[in-house]
C-alpha positions, 0 to 999 in steps of 0.5 A, a space after each residue: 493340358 488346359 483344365 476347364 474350373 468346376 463350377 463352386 471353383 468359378 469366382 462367377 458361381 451363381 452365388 458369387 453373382 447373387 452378391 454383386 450388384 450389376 453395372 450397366 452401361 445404359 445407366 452411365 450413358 444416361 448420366 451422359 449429357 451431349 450436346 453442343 460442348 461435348 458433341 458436333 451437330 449433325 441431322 438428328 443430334 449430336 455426335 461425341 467431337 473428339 470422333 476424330 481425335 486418338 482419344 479413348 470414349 470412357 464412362 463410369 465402368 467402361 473404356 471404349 477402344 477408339 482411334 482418330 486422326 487426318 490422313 491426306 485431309 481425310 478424317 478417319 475413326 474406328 473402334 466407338 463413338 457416343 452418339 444421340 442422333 435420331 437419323 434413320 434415312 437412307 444416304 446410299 444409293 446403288 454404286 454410291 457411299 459418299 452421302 454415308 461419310 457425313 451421316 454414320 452416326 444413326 442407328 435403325 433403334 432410334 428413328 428419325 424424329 424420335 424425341 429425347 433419343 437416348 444416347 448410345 455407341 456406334 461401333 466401327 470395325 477397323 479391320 485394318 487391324 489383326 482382327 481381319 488378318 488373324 484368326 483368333 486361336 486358343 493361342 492369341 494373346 490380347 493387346 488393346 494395339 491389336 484390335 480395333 473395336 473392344 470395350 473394357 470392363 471397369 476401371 481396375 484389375 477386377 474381371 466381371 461377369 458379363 450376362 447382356 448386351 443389348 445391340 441394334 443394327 445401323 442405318 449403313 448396313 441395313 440399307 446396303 443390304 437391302 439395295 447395295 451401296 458404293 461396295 455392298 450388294 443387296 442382299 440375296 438367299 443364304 446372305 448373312 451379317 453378323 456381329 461376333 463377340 470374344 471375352 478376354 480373362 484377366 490374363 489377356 487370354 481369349 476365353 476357351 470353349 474347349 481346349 482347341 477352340 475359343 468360345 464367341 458369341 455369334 449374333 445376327 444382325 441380318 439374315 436370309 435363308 434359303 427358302 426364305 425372307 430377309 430377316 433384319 431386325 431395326 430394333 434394340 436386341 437383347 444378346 444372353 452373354 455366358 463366357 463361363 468366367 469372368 472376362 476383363 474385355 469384349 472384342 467385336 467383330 463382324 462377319 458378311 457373307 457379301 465380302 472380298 475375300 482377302 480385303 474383307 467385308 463389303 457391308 459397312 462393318 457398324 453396329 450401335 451398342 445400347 447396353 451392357 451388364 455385367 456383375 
């Protein structure tokens, strides 16, 4: 039987934490400079120029899932890319995508415009991967090959305890939802799109809500209620993080109600990621 630790056994009691001193992605995206040597121009800014490489984004205390390559003369990416680009216009139409594939690298917290735009992450879905074809169980065993969109916490065998992440929504998703786009309809009452977060302890295991469940974090990002109005947020929000224990890994995924059953969402599964801390 699975034994849940009590909380002066936690090795993230409210001591423990009190004693470390708190990481935060934002302060190493801000020791980050892109530009022209490191970056590829594009309206707004730059984006990271190995996007389309099988490289990995890495700062200081984080390591980013990311795969890259050509297939057929098309490029293709998942899992994070770095991003400055201050580009919040509309380049879907209804029926069409084409005008997203060159401009994916916005997000709705950094408007057009916006001068000395912080640099930030745009995280891709690829839900090619198990994510999609495998629900997570108190059973499943994480594997970095297994999934496409996660992040890793330090750069050693020390797990943390993660109490923020700070997200936005991206440009793609926000106005597929409000006018559709070559796959996605606009959104209508009891639609929403969300963005669902996993810890991994050190032992790659899935952290446990109850002995028969997982525990994840559900967050938002688009919202209609029965009755209501479509709530969809352009700004940085802040998401509370209590796994109960330390964790290794962050898994994201996302969830829309506008989606092809077996073949999966029809939103643009992106997101932007400004911040995480942890301890």
């Amino acid at each position: 039987m699975y034994e849940f630790p009590e909380l002066e056994q936690r090795s993230d009691s409210p001591q423990t934490r009190a004693a470390r001193t708190s990481i935060s992605l934002a302060n190493d995206l801000n020791g980050v400079t892109l530009n022209a040597s490191n970056g590829t121009a594009t309206t707004g800014g730059f984006y990271w120029n190995q996007t389309y490489s099988n490289t990995k984004y890495q700062t200081t205390n984080f390591t980013f899932s990311h795969t890259g390559g050509t297939v057929s003369g098309y490029n293709y990416w998942d899992g994070f890319t770095i991003s400055n680009v201050a580009d919040t216009n509309n380049y879907g139409a209804p029926g069409s995508s084409d005008g997203w594939i060159a401009h994916q690298w916005g997000c709705m917290a950094v408007p057009t415009g916006t001068s000395n735009s912080p640099n930030y992450m745009v995280g891709y879905w690829g839900y090619y991967m198990l994510d999609f074809q495998n629900e997570i169980t108190t059973e499943t065993e994480f594997g970095e090959n297994k999934y496409a969109t996660w992040v890793k916490l330090g750069n050693n065998s020390q797990t943390y305890t993660v109490s923020k992440v700070t997200v936005a929504i991206h440009p793609w998703p926000y106005y597929g939802n409000l006018y559709g786009d070559g796959f996605a309809r606009p959104f209508g009452p009891g639609d929403h799109f969300d963005l669902i977060i996993y810890g991994v302890d050190g032992d790659g295991a899935f952290v446990r809500a109850t002995e028969e469940t997982v525990r994840k974090i559900t967050h938002a990002m688009a919202d209609y209620p029965v009755g209501g109005t479509l709530n969809m947020p352009t700004g940085w929000t802040d998401i509370t993080i209590d796994f109960g224990e330390p964790v290794k890994y962050l898994v994201f995924q996302m969830y829309s109600t506008d989606n092809s059953g077996e073949f999966g969402p029809n939103t643009a599964v992106y997101f932007c990621l400004r911040d995480i801390v942890m301890q």
